[in-house]
N, C-alpha and C positions, 0 to 999 in steps of 0.2 A: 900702062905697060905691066902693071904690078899685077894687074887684076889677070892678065892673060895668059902670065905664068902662075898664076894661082890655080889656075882652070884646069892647067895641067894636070894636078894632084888631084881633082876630085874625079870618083868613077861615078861613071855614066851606066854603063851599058854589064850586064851579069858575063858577058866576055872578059871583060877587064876587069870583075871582080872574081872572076875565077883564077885569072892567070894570075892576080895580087898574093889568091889564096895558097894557089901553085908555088909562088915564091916564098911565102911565108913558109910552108911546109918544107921546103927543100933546106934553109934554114933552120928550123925546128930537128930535122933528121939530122943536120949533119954537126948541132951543137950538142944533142940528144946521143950519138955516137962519140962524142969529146968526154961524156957524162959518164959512159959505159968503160972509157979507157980509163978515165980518172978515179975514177969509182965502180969498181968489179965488186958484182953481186948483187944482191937486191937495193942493195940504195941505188947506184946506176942507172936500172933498171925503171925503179921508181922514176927519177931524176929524166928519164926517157920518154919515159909515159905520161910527166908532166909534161916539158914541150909539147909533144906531138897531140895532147890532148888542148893544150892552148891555144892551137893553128883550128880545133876543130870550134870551141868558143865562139872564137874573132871571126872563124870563114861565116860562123853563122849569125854573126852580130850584122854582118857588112852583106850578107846577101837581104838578113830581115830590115837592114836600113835602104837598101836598094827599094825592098817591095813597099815600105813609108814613102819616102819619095817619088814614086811612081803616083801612088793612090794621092796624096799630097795634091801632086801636078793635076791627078782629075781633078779633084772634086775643085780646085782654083780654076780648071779650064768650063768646067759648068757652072760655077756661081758667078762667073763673066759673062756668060751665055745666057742666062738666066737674068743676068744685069742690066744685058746689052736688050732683053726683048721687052721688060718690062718700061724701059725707055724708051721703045718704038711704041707701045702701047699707048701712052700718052699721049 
């Protein structure tokens, strides 16, 4: 049971790691606008530009771990394939 709420949390598909990303951003802007009221002028500012540059990071840590995982999945679906023929060969 654990495992299949676990499954929940992981993204699959660059659909559901955009919209993750989407969320994170909309977040990022509107703590990054908290930053700008709290702190008027260049720190703010700064303070803004760190958020929203940190949604750009993570969007791109979690899209570059998507395309690992994909290549991952091949190259374990051909070393099985590759498993399974040199066993009929015998």
């Amino acid at each position: 049971m654990l495992r299949k709420i676990g499954r929940l949390f992981v993204i699959k598909t660059r659909f559901e790691a955009f919209v993750i990303i989407y969320a994170l951003a909309l977040g990022a802007t509107t703590r990054g606008a908290a930053y700008l009221e709290e702190y008027p002028g260049l720190g703010g500012q700064l303070l803004f530009l760190a958020t929203t540059g940190a949604v750009f990071l993570a969007g791109a840590a979690i899209l570059d771990g998507l395309k690992a995982k994909k290549k991952l999945d091949d190259l374990e679906t051909d070393a099985s394939a590759q498993i399974e023929l040199s066993s009929d060969q015998r």
